[in-house]
N, C-alpha and C positions, 0 to 999 in steps of 0.2 A: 431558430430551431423549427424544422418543419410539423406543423401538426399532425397527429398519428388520426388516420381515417379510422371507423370502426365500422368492420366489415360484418355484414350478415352474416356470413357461415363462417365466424372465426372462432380458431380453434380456443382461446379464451372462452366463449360462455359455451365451452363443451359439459356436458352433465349439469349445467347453471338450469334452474327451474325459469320457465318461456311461461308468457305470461296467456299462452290457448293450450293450456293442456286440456287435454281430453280425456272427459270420463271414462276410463277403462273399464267395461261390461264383458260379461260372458258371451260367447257367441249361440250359445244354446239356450230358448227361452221356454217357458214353461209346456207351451205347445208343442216344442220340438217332444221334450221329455213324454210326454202322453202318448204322441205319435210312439215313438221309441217305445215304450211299454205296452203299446197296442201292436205292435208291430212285434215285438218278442211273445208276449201271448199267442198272436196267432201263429207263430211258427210251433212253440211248445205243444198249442191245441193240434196242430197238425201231425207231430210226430207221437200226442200219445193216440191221435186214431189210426196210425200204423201200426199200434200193437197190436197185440193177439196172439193167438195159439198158432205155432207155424203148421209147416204142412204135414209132416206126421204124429201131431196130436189129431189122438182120439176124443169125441164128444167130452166120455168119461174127463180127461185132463191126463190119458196115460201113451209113454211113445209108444206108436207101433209103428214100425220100420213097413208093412204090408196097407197100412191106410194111405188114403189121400182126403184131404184136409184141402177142398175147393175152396173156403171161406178165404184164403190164403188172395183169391183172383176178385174178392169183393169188390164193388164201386169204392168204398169207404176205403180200403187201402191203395187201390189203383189209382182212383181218381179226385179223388176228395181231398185224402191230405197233403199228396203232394202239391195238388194248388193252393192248398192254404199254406204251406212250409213257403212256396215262391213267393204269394201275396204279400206275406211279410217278411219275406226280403226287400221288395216292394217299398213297403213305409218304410223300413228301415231306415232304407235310401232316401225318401224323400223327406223324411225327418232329420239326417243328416245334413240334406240340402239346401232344404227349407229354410228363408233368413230371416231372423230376428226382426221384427219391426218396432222394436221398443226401442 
């Protein structure tokens, strides 16, 4: 009777435990998450310095369809939060990217 070879990738030690398993870790390390919460903060921070009174609020706080409401054209809404709304898109992504060295 001829002897039976046992072949590496046979289907016999399918699901059998191999004797280099590897530790199974998360792929997101503590650094990632920070990044990701700094990264969600500055978006949040960005969008509440878009708020404000729009443009036909009066000082008082009442509409008038006949005011204009320039504060509407500020740096702080034009230009300020929407770069911080992208900056943290920004880490976002590179908190997502970012690999694990643990």
């Amino acid at each position: 009777m001829a002897k039976k070879t046992h072949n590496k990738y046979s289907a016999d030690d399918f699901g059998a435990p191999s004797d280099n398993t590897e530790k199974k870790t998360f792929y997101f390390g503590s650094k990632n998450f920070k990044l990701m919460l700094i990264g969600l903060g500055m978006i949040l921070l960005g969008f509440v310095l878009m708020l404000g009174a729009d443009a036909n609020t009066t000082p008082d706080g009442k509409f008038d369809p006949n005011y204009w409401n320039e504060d509407i054209f500020s740096f702080r809404r034009i230009r300020l939060a929407p770069m911080l709304v992208i900056a943290g898109f920004v880490v976002q992504v590179f908190a997502i990217l970012k690999r694990n060295k643990d």
